[in-house]
ZATORLUM-221551 format. One record per residue (C-alpha): residue number from 1; residue in three letters; x, y, z. Coordinates in pm, 1 decimal, always signed. Example, Ala and Ser with C-alpha at 12.3 -4.5 7.8 and 13.67 -1.06 7.14 Angstrom:
2
<marse resi="1" resn="ALA" x="+1230.0" y="-450.0" z="+780.0"/>
<marse resi="2" resn="SER" x="+1367.0" y="-106.0" z="+714.0"/>
END
This chain:
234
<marse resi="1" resn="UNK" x="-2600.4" y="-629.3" z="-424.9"/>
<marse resi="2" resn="UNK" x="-2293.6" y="-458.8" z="-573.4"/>
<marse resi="3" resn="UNK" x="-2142.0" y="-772.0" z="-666.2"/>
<marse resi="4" resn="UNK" x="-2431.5" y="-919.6" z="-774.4"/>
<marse resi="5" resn="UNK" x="-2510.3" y="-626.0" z="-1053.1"/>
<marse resi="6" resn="UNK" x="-2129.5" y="-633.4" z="-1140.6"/>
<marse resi="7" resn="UNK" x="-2159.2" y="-982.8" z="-1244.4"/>
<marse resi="8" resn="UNK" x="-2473.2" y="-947.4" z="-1411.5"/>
<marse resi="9" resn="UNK" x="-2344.5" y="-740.8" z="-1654.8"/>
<marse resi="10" resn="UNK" x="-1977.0" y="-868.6" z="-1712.8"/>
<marse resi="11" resn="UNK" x="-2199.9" y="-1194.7" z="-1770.8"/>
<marse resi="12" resn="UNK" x="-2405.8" y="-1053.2" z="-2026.1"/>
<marse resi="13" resn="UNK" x="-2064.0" y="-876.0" z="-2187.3"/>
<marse resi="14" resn="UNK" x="-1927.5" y="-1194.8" z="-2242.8"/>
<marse resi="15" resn="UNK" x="-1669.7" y="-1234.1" z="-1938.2"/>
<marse resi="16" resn="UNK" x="-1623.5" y="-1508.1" z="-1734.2"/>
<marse resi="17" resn="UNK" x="-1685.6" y="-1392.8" z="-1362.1"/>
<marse resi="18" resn="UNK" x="-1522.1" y="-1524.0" z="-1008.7"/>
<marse resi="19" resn="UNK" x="-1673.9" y="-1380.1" z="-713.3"/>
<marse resi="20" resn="UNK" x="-1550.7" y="-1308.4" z="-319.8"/>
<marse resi="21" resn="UNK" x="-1718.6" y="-1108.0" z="-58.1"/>
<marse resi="22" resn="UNK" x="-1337.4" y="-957.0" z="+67.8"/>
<marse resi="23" resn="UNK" x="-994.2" y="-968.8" z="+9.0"/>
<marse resi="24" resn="UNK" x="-918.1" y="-1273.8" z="+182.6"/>
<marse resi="25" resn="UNK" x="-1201.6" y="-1491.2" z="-24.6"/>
<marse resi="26" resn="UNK" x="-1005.9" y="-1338.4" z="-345.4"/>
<marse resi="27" resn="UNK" x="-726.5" y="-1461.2" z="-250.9"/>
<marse resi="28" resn="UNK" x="-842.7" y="-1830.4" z="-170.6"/>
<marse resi="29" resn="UNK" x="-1066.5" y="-1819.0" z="-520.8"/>
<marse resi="30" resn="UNK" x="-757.7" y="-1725.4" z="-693.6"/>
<marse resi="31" resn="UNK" x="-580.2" y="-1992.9" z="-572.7"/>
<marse resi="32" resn="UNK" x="-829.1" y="-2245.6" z="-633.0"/>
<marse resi="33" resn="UNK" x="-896.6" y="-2124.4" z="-966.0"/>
<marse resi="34" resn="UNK" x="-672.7" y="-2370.3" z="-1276.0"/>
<marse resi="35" resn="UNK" x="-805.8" y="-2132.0" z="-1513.4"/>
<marse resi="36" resn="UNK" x="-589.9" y="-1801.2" z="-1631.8"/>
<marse resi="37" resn="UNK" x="-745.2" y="-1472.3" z="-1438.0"/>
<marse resi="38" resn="UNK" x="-731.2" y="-1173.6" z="-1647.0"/>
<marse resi="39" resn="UNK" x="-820.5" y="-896.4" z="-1463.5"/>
<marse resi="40" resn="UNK" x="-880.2" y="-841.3" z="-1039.8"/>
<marse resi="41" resn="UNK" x="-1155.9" y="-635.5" z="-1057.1"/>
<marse resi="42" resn="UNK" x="-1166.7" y="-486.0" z="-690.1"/>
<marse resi="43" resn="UNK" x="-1290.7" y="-227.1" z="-411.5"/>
<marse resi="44" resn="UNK" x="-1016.1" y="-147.3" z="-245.7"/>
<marse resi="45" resn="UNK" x="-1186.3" y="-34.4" z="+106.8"/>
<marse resi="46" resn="UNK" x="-1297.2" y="-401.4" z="+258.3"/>
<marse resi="47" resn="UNK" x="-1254.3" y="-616.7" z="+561.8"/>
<marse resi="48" resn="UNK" x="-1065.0" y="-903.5" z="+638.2"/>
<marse resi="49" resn="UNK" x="-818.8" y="-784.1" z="+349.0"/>
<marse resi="50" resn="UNK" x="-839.0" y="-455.0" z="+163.5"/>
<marse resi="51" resn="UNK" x="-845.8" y="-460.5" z="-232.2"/>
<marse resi="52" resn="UNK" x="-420.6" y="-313.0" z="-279.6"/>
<marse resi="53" resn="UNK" x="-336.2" y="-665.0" z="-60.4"/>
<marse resi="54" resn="UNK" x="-534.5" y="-889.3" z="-210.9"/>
<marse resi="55" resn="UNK" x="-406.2" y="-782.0" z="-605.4"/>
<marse resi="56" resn="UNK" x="-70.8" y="-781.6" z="-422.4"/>
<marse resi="57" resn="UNK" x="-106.9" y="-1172.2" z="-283.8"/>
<marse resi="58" resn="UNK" x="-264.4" y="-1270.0" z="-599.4"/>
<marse resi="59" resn="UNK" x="+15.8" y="-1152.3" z="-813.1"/>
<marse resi="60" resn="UNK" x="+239.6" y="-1350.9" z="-622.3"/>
<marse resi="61" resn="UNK" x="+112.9" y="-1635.2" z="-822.1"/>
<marse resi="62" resn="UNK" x="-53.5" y="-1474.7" z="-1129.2"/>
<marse resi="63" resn="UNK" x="+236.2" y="-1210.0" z="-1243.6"/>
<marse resi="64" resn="UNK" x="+25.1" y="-1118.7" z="-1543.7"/>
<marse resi="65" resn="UNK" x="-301.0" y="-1048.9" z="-1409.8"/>
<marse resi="66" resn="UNK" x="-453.1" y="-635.1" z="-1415.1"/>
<marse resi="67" resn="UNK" x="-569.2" y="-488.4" z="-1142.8"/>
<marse resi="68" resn="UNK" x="-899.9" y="-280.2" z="-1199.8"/>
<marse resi="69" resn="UNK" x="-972.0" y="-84.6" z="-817.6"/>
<marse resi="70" resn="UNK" x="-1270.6" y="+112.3" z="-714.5"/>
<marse resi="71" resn="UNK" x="-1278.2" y="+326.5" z="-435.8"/>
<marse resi="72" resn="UNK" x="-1552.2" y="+552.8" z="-299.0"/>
<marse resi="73" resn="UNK" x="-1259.1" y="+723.4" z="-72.9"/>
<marse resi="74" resn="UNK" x="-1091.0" y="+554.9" z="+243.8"/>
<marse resi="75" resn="UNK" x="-725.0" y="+404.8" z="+208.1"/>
<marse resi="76" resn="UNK" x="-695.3" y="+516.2" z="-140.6"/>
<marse resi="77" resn="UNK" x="-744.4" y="+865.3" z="-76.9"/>
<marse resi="78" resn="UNK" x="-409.5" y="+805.7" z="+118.0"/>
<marse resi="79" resn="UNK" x="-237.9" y="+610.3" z="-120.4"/>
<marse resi="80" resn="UNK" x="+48.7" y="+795.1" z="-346.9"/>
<marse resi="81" resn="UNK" x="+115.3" y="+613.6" z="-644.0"/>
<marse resi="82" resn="UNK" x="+424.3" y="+662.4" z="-867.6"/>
<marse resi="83" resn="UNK" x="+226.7" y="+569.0" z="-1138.8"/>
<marse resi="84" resn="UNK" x="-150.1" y="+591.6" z="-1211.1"/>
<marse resi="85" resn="UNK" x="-362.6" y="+306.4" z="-1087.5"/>
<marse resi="86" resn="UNK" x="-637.6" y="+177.4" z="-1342.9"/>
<marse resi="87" resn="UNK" x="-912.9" y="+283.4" z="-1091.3"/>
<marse resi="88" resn="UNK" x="-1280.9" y="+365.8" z="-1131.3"/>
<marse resi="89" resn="UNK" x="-1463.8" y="+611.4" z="-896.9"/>
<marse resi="90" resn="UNK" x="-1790.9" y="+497.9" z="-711.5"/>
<marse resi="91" resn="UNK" x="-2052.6" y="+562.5" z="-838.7"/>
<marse resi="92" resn="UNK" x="-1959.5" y="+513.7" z="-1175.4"/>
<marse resi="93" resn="UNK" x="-2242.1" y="+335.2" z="-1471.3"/>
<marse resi="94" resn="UNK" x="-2156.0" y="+15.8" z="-1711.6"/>
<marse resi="95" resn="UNK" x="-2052.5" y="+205.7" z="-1983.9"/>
<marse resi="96" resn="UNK" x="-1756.5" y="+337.6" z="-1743.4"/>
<marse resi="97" resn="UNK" x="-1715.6" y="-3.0" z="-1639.8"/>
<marse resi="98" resn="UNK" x="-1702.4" y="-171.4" z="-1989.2"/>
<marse resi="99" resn="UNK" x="-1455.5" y="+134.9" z="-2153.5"/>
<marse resi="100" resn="UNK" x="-1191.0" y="+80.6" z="-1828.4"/>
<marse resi="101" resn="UNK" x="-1208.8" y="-326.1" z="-1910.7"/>
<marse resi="102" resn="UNK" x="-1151.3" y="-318.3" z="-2228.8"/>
<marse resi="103" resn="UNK" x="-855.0" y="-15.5" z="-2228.6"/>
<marse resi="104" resn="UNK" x="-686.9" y="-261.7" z="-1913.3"/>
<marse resi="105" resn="UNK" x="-728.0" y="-546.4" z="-2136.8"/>
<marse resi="106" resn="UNK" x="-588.8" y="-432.0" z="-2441.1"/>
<marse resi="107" resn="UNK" x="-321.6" y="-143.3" z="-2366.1"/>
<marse resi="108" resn="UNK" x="-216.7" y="-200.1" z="-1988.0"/>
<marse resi="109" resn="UNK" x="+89.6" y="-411.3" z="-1883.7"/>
<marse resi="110" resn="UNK" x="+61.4" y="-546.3" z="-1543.8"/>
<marse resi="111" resn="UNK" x="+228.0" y="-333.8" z="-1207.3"/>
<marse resi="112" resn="UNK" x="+570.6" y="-380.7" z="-1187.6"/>
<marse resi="113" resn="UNK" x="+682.7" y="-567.4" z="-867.9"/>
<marse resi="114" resn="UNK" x="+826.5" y="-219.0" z="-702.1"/>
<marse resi="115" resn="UNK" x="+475.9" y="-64.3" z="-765.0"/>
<marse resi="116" resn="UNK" x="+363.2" y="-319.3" z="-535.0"/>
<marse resi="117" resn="UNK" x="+576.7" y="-200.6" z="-216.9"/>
<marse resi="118" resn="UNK" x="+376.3" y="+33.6" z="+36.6"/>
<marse resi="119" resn="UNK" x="+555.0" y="+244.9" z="+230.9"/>
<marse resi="120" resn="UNK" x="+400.6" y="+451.8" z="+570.5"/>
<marse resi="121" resn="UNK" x="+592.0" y="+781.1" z="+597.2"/>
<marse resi="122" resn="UNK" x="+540.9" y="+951.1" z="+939.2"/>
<marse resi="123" resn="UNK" x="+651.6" y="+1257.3" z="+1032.7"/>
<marse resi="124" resn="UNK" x="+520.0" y="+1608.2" z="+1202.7"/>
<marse resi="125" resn="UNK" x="+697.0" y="+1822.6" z="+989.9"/>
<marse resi="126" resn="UNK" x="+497.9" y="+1848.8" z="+648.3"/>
<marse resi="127" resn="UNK" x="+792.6" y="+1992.8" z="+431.1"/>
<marse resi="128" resn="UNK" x="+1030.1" y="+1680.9" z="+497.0"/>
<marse resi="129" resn="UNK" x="+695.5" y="+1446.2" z="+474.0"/>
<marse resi="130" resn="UNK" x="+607.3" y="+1562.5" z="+135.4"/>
<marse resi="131" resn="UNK" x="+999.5" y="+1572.6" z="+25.5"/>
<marse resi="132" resn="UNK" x="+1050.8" y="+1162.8" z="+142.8"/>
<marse resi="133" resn="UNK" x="+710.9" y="+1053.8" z="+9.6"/>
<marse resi="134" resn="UNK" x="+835.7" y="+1253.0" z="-336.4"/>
<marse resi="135" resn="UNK" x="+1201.7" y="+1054.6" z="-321.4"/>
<marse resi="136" resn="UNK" x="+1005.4" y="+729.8" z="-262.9"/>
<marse resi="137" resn="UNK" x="+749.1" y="+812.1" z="-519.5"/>
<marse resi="138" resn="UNK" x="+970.9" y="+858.2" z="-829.7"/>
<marse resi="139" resn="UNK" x="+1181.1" y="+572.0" z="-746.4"/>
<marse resi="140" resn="UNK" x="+869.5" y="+330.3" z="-798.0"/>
<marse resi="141" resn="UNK" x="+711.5" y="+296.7" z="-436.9"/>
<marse resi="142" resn="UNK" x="+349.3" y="+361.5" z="-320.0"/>
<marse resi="143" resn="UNK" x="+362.9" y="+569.3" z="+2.5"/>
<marse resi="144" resn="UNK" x="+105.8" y="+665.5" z="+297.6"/>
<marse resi="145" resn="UNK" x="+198.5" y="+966.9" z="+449.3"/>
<marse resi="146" resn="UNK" x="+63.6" y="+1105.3" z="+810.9"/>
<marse resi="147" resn="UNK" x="+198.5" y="+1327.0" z="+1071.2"/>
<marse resi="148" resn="UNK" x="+145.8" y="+1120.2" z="+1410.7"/>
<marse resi="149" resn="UNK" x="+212.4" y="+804.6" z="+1583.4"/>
<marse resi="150" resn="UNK" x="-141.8" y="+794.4" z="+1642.4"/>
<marse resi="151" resn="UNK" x="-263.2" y="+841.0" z="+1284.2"/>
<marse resi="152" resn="UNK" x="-31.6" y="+616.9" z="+1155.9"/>
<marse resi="153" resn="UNK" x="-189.4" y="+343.7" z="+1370.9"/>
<marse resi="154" resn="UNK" x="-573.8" y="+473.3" z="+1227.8"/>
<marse resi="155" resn="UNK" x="-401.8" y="+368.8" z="+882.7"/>
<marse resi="156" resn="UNK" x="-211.6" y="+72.4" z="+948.6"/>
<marse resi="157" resn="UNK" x="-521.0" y="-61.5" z="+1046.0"/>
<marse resi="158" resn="UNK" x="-724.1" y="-28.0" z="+728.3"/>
<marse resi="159" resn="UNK" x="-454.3" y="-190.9" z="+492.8"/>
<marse resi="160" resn="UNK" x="-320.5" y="-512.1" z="+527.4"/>
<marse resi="161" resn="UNK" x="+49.1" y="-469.7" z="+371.6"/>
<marse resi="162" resn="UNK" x="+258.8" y="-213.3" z="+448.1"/>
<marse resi="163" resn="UNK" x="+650.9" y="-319.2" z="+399.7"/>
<marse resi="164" resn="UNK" x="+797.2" y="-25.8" z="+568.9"/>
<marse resi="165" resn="UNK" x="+738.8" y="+263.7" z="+806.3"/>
<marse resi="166" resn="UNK" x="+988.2" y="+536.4" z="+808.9"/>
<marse resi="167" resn="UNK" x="+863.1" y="+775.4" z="+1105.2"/>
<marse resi="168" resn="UNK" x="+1059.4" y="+1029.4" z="+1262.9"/>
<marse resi="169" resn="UNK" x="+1150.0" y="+959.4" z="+1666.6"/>
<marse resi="170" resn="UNK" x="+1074.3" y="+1208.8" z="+1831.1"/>
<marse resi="171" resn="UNK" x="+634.2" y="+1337.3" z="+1826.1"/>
<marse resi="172" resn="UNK" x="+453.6" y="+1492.7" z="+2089.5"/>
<marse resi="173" resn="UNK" x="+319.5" y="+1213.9" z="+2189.8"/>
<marse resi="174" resn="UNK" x="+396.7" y="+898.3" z="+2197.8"/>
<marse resi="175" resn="UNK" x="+740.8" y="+822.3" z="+2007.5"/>
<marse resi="176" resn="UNK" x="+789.9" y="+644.5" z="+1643.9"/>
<marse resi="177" resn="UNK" x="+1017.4" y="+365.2" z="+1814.1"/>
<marse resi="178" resn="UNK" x="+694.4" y="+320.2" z="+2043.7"/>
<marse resi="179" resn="UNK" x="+520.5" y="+251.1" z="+1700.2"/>
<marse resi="180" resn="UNK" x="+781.8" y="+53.0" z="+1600.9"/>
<marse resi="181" resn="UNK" x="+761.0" y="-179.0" z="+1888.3"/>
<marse resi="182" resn="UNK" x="+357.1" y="-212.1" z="+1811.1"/>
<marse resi="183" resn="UNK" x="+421.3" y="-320.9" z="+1452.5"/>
<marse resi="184" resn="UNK" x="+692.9" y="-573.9" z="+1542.7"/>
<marse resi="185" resn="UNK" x="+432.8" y="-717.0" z="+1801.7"/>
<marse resi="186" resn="UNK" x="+139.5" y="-757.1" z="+1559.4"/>
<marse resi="187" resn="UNK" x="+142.5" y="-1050.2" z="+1264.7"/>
<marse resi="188" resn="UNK" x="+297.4" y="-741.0" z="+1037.4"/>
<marse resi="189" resn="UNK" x="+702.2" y="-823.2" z="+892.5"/>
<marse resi="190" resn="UNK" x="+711.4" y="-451.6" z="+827.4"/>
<marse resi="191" resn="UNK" x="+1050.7" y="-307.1" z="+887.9"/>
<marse resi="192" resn="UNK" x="+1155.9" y="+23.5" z="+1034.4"/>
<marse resi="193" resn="UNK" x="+1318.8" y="+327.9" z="+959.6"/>
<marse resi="194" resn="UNK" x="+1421.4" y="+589.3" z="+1200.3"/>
<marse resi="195" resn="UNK" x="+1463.9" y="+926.4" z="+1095.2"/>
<marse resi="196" resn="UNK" x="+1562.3" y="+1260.0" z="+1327.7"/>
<marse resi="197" resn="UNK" x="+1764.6" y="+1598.3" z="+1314.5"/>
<marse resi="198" resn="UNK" x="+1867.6" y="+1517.0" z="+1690.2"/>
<marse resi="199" resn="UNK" x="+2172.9" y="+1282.0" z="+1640.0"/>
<marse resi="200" resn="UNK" x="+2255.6" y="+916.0" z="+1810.2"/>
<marse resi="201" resn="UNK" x="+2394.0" y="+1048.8" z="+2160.4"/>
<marse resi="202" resn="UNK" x="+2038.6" y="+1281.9" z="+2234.6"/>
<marse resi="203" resn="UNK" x="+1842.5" y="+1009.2" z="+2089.5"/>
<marse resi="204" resn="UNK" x="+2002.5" y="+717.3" z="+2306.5"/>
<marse resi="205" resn="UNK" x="+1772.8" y="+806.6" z="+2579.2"/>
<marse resi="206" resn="UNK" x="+1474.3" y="+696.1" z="+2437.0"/>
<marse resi="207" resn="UNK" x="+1374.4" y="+360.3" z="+2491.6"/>
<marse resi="208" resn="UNK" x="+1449.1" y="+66.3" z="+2188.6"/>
<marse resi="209" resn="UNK" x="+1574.6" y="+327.2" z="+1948.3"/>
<marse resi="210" resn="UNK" x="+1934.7" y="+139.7" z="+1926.7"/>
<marse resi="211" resn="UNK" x="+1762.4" y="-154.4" z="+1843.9"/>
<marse resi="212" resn="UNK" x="+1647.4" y="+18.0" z="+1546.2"/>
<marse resi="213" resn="UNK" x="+1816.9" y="+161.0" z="+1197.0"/>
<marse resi="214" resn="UNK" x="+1850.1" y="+551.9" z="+1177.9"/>
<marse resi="215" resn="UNK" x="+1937.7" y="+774.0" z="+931.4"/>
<marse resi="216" resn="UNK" x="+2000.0" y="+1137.9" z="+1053.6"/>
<marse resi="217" resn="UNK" x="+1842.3" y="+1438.1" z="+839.6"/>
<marse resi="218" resn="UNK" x="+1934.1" y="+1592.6" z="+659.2"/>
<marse resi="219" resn="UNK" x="+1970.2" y="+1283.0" z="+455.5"/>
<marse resi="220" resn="UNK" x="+1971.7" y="+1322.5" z="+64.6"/>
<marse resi="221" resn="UNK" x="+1773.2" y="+1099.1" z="-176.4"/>
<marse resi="222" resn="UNK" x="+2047.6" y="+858.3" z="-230.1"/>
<marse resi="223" resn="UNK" x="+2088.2" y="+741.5" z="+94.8"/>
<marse resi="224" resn="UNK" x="+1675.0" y="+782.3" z="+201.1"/>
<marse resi="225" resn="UNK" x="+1702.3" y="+503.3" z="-133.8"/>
<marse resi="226" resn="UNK" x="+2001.7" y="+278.0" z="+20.9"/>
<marse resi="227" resn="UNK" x="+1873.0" y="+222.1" z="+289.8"/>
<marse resi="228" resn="UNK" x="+1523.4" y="+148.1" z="+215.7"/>
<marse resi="229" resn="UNK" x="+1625.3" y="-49.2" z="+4.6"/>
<marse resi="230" resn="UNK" x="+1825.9" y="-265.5" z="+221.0"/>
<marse resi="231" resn="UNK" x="+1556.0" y="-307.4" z="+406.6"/>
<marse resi="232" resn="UNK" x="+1294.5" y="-389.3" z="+208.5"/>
<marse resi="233" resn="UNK" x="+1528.9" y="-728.6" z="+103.1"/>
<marse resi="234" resn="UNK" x="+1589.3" y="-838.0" z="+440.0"/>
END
């Protein structure tokens, strides 16, 4: 019904409309599609594949296209930015709608490829969470942040794309080279990052974490940024 009153009245603004029920359709209409696509216009909560992947997949082969989101909560609640995502809050009227267009249309120059990399930061203590996600942040990265093995899992599992997880080992539950092991099982190519105050010999007992990379805290920005980096090319 959504869609359907969406496209009514992009139709009657004078915009040529391409519709999908979820991320994945998107993604096959956009790649089906010879003409140039302007604008993803998007909710970014959705099955199959959630709004942030699909603009992500579609850029892959449309570099210029905008991405206009809309969110009633969910995933993008979670979701720090470093920059400020053209985004429209649900419920919102056609005037709304029309004024966003037109400002993305004219003014906006499409995400810049590092915007694009998500990042799931996991750690129990909140001080050293907020400090990675701020490093990542102003360096050009989006970033989930959560403070268990288990939530991390809860959020994983509403977003499609997440290139990294840097988690700290050690929780009191289960461990983040336990979460690790689950996202190197499942059809993810995330990497991982270990992070810990406990060095390499205390930490050897705990099973898979040589396999892994580490980087002891108290780590400063610059090497947090080398080695992500690293990774994220590999």
């Amino acid at each position: 019904m959504i869609r359907t009153l969406i496209r009514s009245f992009l139709e009657n603004a004078g915009y040529g409309v391409l519709m999908a029920a979820n991320g994945r359709d998107a993604v096959q209409v956009s790649l089906a599609e010879p003409r140039t696509i302007d604008v993803l216009l998007t909710d970014v909560d959705m099955p199959e594949v959630d709004g942030f992947s699909a603009y992500r997949q579609i850029k892959r082969t449309r570099p210029e296209i905008r991405g206009l989101f809309m969110s009633g909560g969910g995933i993008f609640s979670q979701l720090s930015l470093p920059q400020p995502m053209p985004f429209l809050q649900k419920p919102f009227g056609a005037e709304a709608l029309r004024l966003k267009l037109k400002s993305i249309l004219e003014e906006s120059e499409p995400a810049p490829a590092a915007w694009l990399k998500v990042i799931l930061v996991v750690d129990h203590d909140s001080g050293r969470r907020h400090r990675t996600k701020s490093i990542l942040n102003e360096n050009g990265y989006a970033v989930l942040t959560t403070a268990s093995v288990e939530e991390a899992e809860l959020i994983a599992d509403s977003i499609a794309t997440i290139d990294l997880i840097v988690t700290e080992v050690l929780f009191a539950g289960e461990s983040g080279v336990h979460l690790a092991e689950r996202v190197e099982a499942s059809a993810r190519e995330a990497r991982t990052l270990l992070i810990s105050h406990f060095d390499r010999e205390v930490l050897s007992g705990v099973s898979g974490f040589s396999e892994q990379e580490f980087l002891p805290n108290f780590f400063t920005p610059e090497a947090l940024l080398e080695r992500v980096g690293r990774l994220l090319e590999e």
